[in-house]
C-alpha positions in Angstrom: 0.0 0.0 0.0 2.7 2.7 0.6 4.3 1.6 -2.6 0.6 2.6 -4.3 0.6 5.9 -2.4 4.6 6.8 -3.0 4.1 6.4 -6.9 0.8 7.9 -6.6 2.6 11.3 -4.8 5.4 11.1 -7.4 3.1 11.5 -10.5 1.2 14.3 -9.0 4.8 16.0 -8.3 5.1 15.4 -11.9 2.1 16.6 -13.1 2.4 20.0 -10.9 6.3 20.1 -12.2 5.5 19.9 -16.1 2.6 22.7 -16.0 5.1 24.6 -14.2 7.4 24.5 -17.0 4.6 24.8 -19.2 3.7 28.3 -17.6 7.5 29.0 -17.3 7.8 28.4 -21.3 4.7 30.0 -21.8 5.7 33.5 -20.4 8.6 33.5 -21.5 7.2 33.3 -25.2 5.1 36.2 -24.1 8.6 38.2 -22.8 10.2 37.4 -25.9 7.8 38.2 -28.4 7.0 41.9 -26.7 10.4 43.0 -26.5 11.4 41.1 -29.8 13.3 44.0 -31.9 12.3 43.3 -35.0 13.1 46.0 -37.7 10.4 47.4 -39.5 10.9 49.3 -43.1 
């Protein structure tokens, strides 16, 4: 039973971790593209 509730714990770590770095990725594609210099003619 604790082996249950130890893999159980590590795949909601996972889950949370991942839409972390999803959010992290995320903003950072916000950052980039607002401050992108792109040279207009």
């Amino acid at each position: 039973m604790k082996k249950l509730l130890l893999v159980a714990a590590a795949a909601v770590v996972a889950v949370v971790a991942k839409k972390r770095v999803d959010a992290s990725k995320h903003e950072q594609a916000l950052w980039q593209e607002a401050t992108d210099s792109v040279l207009k003619s």
